[in-house]
C-alpha positions as a Python dict, from the first residue, in 0.01 Angstrom:
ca = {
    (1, 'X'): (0, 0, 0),
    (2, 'X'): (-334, 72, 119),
    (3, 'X'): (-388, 298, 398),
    (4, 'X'): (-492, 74, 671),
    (5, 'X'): (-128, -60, 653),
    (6, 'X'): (0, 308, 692),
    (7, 'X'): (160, 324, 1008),
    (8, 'X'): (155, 671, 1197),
    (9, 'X'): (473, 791, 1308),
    (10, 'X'): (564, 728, 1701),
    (11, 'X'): (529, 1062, 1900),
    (12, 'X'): (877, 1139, 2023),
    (13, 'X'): (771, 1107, 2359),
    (14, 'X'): (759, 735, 2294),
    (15, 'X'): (1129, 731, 2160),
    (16, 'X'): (1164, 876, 2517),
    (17, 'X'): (1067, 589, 2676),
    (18, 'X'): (1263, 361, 2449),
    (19, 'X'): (1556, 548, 2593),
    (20, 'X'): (1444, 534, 2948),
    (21, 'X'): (1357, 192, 2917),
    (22, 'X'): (1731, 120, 2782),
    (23, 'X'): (1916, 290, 3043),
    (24, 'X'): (1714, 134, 3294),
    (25, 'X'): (1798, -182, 3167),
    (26, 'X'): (2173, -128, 3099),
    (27, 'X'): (2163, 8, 3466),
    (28, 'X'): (1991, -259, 3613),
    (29, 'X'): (2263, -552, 3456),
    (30, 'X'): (2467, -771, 3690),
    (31, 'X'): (2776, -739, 3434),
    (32, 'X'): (2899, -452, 3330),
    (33, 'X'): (2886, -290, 2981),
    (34, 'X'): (3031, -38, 2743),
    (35, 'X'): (2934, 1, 2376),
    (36, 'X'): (3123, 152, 2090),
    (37, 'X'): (3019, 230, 1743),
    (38, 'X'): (3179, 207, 1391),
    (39, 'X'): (3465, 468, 1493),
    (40, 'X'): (3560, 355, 1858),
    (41, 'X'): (3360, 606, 2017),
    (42, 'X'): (3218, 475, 2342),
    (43, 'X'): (2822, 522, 2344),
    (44, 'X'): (2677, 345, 2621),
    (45, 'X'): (2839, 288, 2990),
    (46, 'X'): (2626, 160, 3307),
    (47, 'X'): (2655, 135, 3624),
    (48, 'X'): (2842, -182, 3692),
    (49, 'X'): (3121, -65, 3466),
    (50, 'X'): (3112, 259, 3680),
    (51, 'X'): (3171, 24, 4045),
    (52, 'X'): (3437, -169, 3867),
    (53, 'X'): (3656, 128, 3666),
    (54, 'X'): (3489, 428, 3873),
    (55, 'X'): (3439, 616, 3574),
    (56, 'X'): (3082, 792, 3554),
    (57, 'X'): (2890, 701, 3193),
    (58, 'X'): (2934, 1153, 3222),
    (59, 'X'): (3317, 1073, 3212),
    (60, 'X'): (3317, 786, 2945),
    (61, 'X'): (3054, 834, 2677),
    (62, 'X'): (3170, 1037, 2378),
    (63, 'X'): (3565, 929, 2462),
    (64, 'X'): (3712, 788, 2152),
    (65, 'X'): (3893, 446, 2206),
    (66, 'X'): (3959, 350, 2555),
    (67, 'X'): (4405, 486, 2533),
    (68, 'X'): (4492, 689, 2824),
    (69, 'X'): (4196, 648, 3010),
    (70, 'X'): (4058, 280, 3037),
    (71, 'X'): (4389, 106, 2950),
    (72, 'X'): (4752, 152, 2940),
    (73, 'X'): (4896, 362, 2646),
    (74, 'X'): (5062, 66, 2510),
    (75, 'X'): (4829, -153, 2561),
    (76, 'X'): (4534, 58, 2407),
    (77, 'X'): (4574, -33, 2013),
    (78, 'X'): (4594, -438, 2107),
    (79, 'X'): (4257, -386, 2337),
    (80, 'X'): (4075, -231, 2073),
    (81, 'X'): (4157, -366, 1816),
    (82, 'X'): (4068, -760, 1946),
    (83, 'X'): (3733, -569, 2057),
    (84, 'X'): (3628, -418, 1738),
    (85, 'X'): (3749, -755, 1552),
    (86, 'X'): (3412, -861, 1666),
    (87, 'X'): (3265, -623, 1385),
    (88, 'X'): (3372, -879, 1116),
    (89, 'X'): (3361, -1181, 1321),
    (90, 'X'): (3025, -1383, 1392),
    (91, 'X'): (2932, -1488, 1720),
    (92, 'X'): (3031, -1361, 2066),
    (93, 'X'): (3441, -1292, 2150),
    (94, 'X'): (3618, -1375, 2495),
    (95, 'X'): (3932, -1232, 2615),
    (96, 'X'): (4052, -1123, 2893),
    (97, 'X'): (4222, -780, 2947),
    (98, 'X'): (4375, -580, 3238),
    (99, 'X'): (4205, -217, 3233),
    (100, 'X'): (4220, 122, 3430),
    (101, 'X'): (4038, 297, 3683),
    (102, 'X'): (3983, 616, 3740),
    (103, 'X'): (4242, 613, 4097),
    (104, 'X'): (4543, 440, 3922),
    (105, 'X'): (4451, 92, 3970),
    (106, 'X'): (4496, -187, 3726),
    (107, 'X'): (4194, -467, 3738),
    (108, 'X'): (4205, -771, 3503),
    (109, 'X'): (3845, -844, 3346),
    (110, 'X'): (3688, -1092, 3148),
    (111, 'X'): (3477, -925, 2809),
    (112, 'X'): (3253, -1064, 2607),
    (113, 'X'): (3157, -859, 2282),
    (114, 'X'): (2990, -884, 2007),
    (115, 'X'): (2875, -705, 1681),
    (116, 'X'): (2607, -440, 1673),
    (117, 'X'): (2418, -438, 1386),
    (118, 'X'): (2219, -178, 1206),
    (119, 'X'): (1885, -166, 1034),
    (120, 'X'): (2054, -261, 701),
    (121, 'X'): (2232, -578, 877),
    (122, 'X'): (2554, -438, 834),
    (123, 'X'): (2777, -399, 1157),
    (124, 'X'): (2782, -124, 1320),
    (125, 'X'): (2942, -110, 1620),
    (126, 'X'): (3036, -318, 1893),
    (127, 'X'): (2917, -352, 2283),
    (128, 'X'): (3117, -535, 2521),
    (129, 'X'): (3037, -708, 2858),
    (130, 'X'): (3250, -742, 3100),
    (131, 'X'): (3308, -849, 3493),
    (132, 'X'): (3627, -871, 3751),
    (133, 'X'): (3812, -1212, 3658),
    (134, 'X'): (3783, -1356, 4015),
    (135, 'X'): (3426, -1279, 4032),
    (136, 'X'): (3414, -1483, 3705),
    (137, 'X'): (3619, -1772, 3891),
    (138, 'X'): (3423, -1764, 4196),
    (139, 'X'): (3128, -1783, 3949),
    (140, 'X'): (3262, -2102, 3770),
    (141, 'X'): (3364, -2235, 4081),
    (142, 'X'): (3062, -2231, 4222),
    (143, 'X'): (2866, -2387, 3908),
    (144, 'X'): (3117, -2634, 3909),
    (145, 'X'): (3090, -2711, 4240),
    (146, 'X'): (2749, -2802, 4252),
    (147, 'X'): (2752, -2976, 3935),
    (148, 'X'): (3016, -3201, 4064),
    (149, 'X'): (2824, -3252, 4432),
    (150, 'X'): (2516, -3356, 4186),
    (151, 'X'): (2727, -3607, 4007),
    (152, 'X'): (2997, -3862, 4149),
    (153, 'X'): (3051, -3703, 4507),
    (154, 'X'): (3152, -3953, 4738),
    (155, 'X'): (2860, -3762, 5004),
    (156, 'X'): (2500, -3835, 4909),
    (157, 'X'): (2330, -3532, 4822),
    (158, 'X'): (1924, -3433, 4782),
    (159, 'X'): (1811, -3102, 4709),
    (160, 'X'): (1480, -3049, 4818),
    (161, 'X'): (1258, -2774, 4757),
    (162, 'X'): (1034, -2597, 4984),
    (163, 'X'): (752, -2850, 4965),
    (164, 'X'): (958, -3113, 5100),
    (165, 'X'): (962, -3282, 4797),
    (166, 'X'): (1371, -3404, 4601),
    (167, 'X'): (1438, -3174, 4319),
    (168, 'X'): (1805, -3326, 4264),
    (169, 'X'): (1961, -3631, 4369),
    (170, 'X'): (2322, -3717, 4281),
    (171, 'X'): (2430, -4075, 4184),
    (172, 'X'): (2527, -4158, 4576),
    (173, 'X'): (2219, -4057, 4709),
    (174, 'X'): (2001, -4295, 4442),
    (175, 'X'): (2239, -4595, 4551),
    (176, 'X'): (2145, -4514, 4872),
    (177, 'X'): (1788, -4422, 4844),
    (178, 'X'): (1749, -4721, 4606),
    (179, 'X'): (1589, -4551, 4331),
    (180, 'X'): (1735, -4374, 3999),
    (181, 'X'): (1818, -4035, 3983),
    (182, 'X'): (1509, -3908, 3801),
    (183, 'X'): (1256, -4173, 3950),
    (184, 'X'): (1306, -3998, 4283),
    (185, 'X'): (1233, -3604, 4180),
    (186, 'X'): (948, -3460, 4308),
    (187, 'X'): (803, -3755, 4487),
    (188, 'X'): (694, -3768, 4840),
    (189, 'X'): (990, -3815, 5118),
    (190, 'X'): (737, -4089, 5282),
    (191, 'X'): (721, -4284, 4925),
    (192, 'X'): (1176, -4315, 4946),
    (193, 'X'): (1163, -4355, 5337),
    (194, 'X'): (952, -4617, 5563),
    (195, 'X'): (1111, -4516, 5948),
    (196, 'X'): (1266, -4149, 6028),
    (197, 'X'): (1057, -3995, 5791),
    (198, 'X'): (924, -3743, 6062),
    (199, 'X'): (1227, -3722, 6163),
    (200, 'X'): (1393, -3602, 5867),
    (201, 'X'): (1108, -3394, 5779),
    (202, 'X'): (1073, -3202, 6108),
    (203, 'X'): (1499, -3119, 6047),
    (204, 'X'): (1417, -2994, 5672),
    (205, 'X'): (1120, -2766, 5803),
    (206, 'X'): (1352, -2663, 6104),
    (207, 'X'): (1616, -2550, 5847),
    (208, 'X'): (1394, -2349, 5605),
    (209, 'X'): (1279, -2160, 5943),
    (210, 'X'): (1605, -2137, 6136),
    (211, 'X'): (1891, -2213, 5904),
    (212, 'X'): (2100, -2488, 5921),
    (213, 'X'): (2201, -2686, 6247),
    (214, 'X'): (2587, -2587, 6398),
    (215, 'X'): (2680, -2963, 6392),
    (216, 'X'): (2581, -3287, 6139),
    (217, 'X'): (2267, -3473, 6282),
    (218, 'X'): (2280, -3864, 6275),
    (219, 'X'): (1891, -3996, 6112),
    (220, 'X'): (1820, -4378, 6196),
    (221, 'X'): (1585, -4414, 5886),
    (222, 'X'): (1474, -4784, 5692),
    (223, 'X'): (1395, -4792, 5293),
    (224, 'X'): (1052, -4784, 5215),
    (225, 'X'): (1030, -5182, 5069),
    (226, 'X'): (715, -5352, 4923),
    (227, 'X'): (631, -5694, 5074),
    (228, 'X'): (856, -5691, 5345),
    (229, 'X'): (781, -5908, 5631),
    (230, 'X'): (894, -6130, 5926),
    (231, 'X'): (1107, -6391, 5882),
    (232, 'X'): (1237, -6660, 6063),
    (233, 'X'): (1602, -6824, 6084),
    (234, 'X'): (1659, -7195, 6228),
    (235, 'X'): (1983, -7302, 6391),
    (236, 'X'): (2108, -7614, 6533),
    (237, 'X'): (2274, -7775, 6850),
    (238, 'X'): (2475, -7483, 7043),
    (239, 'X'): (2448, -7212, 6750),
    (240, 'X'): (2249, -6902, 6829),
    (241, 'X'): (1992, -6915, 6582),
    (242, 'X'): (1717, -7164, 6679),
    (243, 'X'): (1316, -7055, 6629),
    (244, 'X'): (997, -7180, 6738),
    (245, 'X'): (692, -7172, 6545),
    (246, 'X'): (782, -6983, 6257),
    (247, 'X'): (916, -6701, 6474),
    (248, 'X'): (1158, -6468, 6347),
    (249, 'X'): (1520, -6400, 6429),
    (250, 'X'): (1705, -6102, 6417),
    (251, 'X'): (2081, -5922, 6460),
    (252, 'X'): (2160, -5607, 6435),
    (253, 'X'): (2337, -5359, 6607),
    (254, 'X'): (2041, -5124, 6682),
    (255, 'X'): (1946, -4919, 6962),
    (256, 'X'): (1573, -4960, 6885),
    (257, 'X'): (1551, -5248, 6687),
    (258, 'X'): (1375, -5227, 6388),
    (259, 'X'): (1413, -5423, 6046),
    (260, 'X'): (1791, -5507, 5902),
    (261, 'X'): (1751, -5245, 5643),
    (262, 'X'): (1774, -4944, 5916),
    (263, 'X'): (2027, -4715, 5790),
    (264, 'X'): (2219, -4486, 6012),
    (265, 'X'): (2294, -4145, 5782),
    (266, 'X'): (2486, -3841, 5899),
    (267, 'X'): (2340, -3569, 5781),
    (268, 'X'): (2414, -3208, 5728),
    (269, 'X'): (2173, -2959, 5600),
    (270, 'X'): (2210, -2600, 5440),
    (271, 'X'): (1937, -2400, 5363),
    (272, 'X'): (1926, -2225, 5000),
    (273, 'X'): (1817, -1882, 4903),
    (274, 'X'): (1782, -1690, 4597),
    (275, 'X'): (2103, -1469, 4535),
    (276, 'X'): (1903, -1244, 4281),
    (277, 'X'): (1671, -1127, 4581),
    (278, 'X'): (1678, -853, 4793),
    (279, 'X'): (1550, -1046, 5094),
    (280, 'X'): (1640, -1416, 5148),
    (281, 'X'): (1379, -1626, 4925),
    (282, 'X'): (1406, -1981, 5047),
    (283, 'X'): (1469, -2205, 4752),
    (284, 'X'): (1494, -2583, 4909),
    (285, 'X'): (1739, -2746, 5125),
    (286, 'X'): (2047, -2926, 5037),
    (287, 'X'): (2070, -3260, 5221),
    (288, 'X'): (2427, -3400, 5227),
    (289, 'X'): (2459, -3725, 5449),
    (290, 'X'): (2672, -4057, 5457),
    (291, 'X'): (2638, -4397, 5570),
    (292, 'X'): (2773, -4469, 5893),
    (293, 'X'): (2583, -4801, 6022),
    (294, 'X'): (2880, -4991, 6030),
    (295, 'X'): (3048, -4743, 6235),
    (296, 'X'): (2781, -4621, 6446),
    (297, 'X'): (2727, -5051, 6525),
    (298, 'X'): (3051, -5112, 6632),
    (299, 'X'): (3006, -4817, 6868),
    (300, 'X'): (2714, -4934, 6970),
    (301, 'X'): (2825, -5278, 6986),
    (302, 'X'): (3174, -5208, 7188),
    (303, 'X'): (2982, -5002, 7422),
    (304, 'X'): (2729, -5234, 7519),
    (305, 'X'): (3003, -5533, 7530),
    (306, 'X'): (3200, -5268, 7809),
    (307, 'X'): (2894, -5263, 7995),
    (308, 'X'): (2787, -5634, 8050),
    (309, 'X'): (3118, -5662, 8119),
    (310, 'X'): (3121, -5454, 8355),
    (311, 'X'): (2789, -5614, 8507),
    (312, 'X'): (2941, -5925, 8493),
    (313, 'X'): (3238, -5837, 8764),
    (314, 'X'): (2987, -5645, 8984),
    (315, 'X'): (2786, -5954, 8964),
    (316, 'X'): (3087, -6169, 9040),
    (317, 'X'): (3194, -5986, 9356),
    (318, 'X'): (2854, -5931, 9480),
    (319, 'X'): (2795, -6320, 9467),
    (320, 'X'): (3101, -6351, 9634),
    (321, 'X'): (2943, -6247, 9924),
    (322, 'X'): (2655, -6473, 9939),
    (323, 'X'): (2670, -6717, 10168),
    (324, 'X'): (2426, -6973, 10024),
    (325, 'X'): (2497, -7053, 9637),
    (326, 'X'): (2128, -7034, 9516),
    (327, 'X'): (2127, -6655, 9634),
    (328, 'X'): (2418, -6593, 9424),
    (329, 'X'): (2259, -6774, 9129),
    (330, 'X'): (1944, -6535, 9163),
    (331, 'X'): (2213, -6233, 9225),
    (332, 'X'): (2360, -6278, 8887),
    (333, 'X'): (2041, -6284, 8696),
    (334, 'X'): (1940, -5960, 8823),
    (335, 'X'): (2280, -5800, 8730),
    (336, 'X'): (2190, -5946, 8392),
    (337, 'X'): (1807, -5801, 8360),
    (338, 'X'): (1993, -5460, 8346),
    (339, 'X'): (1949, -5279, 8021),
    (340, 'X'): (1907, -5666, 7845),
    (341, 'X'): (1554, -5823, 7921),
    (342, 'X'): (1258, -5743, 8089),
    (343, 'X'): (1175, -6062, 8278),
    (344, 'X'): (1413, -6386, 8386),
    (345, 'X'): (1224, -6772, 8456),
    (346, 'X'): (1483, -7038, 8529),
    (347, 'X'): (1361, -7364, 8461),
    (348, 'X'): (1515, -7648, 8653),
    (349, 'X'): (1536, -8025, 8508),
    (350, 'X'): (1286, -8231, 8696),
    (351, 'X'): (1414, -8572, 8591),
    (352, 'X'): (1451, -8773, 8325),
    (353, 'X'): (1244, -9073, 8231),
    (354, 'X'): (1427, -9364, 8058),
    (355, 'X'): (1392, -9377, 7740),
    (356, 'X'): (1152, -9612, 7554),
    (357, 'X'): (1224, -9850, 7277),
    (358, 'X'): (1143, -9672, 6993),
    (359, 'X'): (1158, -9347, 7125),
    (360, 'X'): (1085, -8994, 6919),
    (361, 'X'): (1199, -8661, 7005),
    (362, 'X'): (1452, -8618, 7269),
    (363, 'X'): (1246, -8316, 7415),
    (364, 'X'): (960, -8570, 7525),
    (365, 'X'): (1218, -8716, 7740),
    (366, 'X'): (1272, -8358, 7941),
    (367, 'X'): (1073, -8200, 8219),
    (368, 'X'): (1115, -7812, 8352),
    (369, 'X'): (1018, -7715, 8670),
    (370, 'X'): (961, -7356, 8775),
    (371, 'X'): (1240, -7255, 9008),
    (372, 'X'): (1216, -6867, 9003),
    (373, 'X'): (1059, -6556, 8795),
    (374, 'X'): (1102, -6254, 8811),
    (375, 'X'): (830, -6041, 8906),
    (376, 'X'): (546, -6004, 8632),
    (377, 'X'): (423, -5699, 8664),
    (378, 'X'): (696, -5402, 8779),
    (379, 'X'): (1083, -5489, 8731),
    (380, 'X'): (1202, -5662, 9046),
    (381, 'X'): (1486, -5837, 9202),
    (382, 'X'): (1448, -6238, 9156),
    (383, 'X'): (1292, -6392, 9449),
    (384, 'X'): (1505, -6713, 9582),
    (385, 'X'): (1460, -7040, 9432),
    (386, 'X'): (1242, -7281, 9502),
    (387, 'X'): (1339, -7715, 9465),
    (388, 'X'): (1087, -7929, 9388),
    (389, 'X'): (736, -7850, 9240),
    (390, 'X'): (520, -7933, 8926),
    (391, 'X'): (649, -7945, 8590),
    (392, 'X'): (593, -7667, 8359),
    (393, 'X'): (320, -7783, 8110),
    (394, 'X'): (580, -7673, 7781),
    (395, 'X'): (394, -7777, 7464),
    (396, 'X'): (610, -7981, 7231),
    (397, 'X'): (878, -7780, 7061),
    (398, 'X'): (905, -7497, 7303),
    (399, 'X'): (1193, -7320, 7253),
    (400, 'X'): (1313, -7371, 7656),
    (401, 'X'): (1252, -7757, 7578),
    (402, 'X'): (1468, -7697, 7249),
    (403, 'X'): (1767, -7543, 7424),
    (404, 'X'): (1819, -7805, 7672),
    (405, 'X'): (1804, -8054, 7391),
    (406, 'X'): (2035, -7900, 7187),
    (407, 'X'): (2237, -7722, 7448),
    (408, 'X'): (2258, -7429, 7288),
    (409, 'X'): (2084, -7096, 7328),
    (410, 'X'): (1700, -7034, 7123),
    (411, 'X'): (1618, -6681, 6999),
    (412, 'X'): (1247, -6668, 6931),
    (413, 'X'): (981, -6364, 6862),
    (414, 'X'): (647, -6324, 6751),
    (415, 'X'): (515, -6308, 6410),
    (416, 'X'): (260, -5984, 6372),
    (417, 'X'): (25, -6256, 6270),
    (418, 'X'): (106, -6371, 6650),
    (419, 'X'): (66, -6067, 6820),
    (420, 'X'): (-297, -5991, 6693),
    (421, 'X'): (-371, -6333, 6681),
    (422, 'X'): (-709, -6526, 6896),
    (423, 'X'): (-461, -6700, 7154),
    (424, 'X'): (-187, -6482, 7334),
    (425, 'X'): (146, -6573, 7185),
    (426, 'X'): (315, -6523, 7543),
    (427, 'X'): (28, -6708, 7734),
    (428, 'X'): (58, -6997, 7528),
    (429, 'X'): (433, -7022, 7611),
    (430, 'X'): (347, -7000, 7986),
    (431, 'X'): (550, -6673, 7972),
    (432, 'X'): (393, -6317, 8090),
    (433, 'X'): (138, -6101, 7914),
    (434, 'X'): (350, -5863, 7674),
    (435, 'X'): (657, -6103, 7624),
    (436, 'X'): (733, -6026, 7258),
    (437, 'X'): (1040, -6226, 7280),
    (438, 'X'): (1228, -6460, 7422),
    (439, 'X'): (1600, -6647, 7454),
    (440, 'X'): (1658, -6953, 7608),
    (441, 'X'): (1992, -7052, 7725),
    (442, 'X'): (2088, -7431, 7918),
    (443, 'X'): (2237, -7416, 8261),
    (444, 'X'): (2536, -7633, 8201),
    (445, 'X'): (2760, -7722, 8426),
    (446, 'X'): (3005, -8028, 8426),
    (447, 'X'): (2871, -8184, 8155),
    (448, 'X'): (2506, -8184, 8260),
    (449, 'X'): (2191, -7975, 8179),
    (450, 'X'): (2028, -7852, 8513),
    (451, 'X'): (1811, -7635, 8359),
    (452, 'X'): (1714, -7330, 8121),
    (453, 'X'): (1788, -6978, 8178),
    (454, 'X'): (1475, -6771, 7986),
    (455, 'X'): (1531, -6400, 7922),
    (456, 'X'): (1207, -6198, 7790),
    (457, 'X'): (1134, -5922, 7633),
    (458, 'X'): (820, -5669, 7592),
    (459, 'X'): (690, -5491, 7272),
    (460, 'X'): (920, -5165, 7358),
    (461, 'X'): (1203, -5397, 7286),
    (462, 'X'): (1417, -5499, 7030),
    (463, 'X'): (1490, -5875, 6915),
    (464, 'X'): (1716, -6023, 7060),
    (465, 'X'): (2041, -6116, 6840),
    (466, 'X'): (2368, -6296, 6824),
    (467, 'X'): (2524, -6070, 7054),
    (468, 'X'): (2261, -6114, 7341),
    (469, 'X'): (2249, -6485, 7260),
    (470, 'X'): (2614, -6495, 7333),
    (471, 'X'): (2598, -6292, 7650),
    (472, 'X'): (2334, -6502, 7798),
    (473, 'X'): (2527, -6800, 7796),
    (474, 'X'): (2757, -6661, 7957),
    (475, 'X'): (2530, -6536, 8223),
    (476, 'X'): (2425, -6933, 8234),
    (477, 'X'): (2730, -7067, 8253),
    (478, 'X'): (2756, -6820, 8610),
    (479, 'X'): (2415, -6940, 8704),
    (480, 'X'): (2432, -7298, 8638),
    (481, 'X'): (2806, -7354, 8860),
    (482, 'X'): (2601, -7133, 9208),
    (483, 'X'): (2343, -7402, 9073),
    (484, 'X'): (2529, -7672, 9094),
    (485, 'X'): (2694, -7587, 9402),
    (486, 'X'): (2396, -7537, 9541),
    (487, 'X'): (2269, -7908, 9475),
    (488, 'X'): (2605, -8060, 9562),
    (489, 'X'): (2550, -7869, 9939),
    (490, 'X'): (2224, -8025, 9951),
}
């Protein structure tokens, strides 16, 4: 061996710190741990072991075997000798034992040991962790917790870290998020979510500041979706689903509107911090939430049916006390406008020409006449109505022209094309500036159109849907009997 491979001894004040080093490790452990060598003799003890049994590593070390001391008389030779099996045993050895401390006590543990070998390889001794049973359980439950919330829990859960960004997502929250499991991780929230994504972003920032909210918090949010558009829907004669111009149609439950895909999730939140550090380190949020559109709809939907049913009796009683008819025609169009439309026209039918041999269209045959508006600019009650006047120049196909043709109520809206398009879409309807859209509903009454009933709607506005279609025929069906009343008087 040459001498450049000659290593000097190690000054003794190195071994020193080998032995510091070790006790401040074995001190430092979140288990606790004894070690015994070839004889039983116990050599090392920290301080863990010292909370759990209260004996000092003073007290322990140097004690042979644990009988008298550490556990029961009778129980001593069965302890030790299933923990110094482990000396001709590979591998690490679980059991579970019920040892002493130093007041009396009894607690049950859960060990761990394992064979200590020497520089030759041969055993010799044995250390052996060990911790309190239930801290164990609470341990496993906890591990098993989450990995079950991160698997088939009937909740949709996200774990996002402090960037805002998913760092787990279970198999309910990729149904719902529309994505895989993986696909998901570490990806924008903006790149998952199209509407509420401030939303949902400002609660997850409030929560790594503040801690999580006392109650769940309800997020109206719409999948992120490549080529999604406007589309339209035609109906026929008295359904609810008629369009003009390649206008869209829309239902939905809503209170803002918005696309079909909005989502209604209630959410809870709980911030997560790292239990290995002295002072709370934020780790991420957990975000559990569950789909509730369906109910939250039929809340919505059975609230707003109690309230235009309540505006229809307060309409009813107030144009009970109208003397002349056409005043209680224009009385229950303003109990109407409230919380459904923005603006009312009613369009009454001029005449009728006779029809033509050879005739086209029906809707050729069928003039409107402005009878009343509300007013254009600030909401208004409806002025009275007006007989007689010119015709309303309706192009061909305008959805008032199409309800009283097919005596049935016409949902229509603007395309986006529409709204930013050269010619006003409302202008060239003859309706007012912002009208984003529009139902028509026929005044029928004994087995006659008199008119159309138009409600309107501005850009702060949803669609309007089945439900509105619905209610405004009823509203018509009110208007067109004062109407007809009215005419009959003369």
């Amino acid at each position: 061996m040459s001498a450049s491979e000659v290593r000097p001894p190690r000054p003794a004040s190195d071994r020193g710190d080998d032995s510091g080093l070790l006790a401040a490790l074995l001190d430092g452990m979140d288990a606790a741990l004894c070690a015994f060598d070839a004889d039983g003799t116990v050599t090392h003890w920290n301080r863990e072991a010292e909370r759990i049994l209260g004996w000092s590593a003073r007290e322990a070390v140097g004690r042979k075997g644990l009988a008298g001391w550490a556990v029961r008389a009778a129980d001593a030779h069965e302890v030790e000798a299933r923990l110094m099996a482990a000396m001709d045993a590979p591998g690490r050895h679980v059991h579970e034992f019920a040892l002493l401390t130093k007041d009396g006590g009894r607690v049950l543990v859960r060990t761990q040991s394992s064979a200590v070998p020497r520089a030759d390889g041969r055993p010799g001794g044995v250390y052996c962790a060990f911790s309190e049973v239930h801290t164990q359980i609470d341990l496993e439950r906890a591990i098993a917790l989450s990995e079950a919330l991160l698997a088939d829990a009937s909740w949709s859960v996200v774990l996002v870290d402090a960037d805002l960004r998913p760092a787990a997502v279970n198999n309910s929250a990729a149904r719902a998020l529309r994505t895989s499991r993986t696909a998901a991780l570490g990806r924008p929230l903006g790149d998952l979510l199209d509407q509420g994504v401030e939303e949902l972003e400002s609660a997850l920032q409030h929560v790594l500041a503040e801690g999580a909210p006392p109650a769940p918090t309800e997020l109206w949010v719409s999948l992120r979706e490549t080529g999604e558009g406007l589309r339209g829907l035609r109906g026929g004669r008295g359904g609810a689903g008629a369009e003009d111009g390649g206008g869209r149609v829309e239902g939905g439950g809503r209170p803002d509107g918005g696309t079909a895909a909005r989502r209604c999730w209630r959410s809870g939140f709980l911030r997560l911090a790292s239990p290995l550090a002295e002072e709370p380190v934020p780790l991420g949020v957990a975000w559990i939430f569950q789909d509730v559109t369906e109910l939250k709809r039929h809340e919505l939907d059975s609230s707003r049916l109690r309230f235009r049913g309540n505006q229809l009796q307060r309409a009813a009683r107030a144009a009970a006390e109208c003397e002349d008819p056409a005043e209680a025609a224009t009385v229950h169009l303003d109990f109407a406008l409230a919380g459904f439309a923005d603006h009312a026209l009613i369009d009454l039918v001029l005449e009728a020409a006779p029809q033509a041999a050879g005739a086209g269209d029906g809707a050729e045959r069928i003039r409107l006449v402005r009878a009343a508006a509300t007013p254009g600019g600030a909401p208004g009650p409806c002025p009275a109505i007006v007989a007689g006047g010119i015709p309303v120049a309706y192009g061909e196909g305008h959805p008032a022209l199409q309800a009283a043709e097919r005596c049935g109520p016409v949902r229509v809206s603007a395309t986006r094309a529409e709204e930013t398009g050269p010619t006003p879409w409302a202008s060239a309807r003859r309706w007012p500036a912002g009208t984003l859209h529009a139902l028509c509903a026929p005044l029928r009454s004994r087995g006659s159109t008199l008119g159309v009933v138009t409600f309107l709607r501005g850009s702060g506005r949803r669609p309007f849907d089945r439900a509105d279609a619905a209610y405004a025929e009823d509203v018509a069906g009110r208007v067109a009997a004062a109407l007809d009343l009215a005419q009959q008087l003369g």
